[in-house]
C-alpha positions as CSV (number, residue, x, y, z in Angstrom):
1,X,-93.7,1.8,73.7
2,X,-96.4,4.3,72.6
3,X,-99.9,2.9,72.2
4,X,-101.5,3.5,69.0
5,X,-104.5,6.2,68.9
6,X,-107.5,4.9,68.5
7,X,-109.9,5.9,65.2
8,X,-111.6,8.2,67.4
9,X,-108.6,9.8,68.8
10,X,-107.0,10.2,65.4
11,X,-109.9,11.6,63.0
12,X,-112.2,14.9,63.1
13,X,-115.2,15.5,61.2
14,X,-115.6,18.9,59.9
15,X,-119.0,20.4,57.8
16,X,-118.0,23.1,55.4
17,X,-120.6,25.3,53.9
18,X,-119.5,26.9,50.3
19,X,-121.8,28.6,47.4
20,X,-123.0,25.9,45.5
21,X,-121.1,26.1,42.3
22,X,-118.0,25.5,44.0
23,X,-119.9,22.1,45.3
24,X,-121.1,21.7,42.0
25,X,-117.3,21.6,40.9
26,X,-116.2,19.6,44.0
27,X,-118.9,16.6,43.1
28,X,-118.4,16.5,39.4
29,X,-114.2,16.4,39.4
30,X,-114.8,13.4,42.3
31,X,-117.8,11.7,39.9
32,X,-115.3,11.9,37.4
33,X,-112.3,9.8,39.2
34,X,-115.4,7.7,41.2
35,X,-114.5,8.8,44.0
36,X,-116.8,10.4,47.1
37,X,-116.7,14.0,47.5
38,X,-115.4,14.1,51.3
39,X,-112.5,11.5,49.6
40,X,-111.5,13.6,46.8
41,X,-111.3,16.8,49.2
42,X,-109.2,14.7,51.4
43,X,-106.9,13.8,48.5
44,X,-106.5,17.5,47.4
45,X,-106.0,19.1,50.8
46,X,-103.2,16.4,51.8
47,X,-101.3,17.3,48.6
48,X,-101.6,20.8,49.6
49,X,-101.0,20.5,53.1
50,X,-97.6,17.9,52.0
51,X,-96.5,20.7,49.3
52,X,-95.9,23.0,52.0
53,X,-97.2,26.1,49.9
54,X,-99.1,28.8,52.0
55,X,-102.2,30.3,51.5
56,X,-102.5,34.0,50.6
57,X,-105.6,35.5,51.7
58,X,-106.8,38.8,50.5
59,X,-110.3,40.3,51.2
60,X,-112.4,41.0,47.9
């Protein structure tokens, strides 16, 4: 029988840094569903990550 991780084991806090009108954007679409910023970015990435679509990064 596994043990179940603990909290600690099983989250990560990460700090991003992005120009702020991209903040601006990320803090009025969670104001708008009342919802915290670091929960409405968790919301978004999960459905990324479970949609299984990649990423493609090109330099500007």
């Amino acid at each position: 029988m596994s043990k179940k991780p603990s909290k600690q084991e099983s989250n990560k806090t990460i700090g991003i840094n992005m120009n702020k009108k991209m903040a601006d954007e990320l803090t009025k679409r969670a104001e708008s569903m009342h919802l915290s910023v670091s929960k409405y970015c968790k919301i978004i990435l999960q459905q990324w990550v479970d949609s299984g679509n990649k990423l493609n990064l090109t330099e500007k």
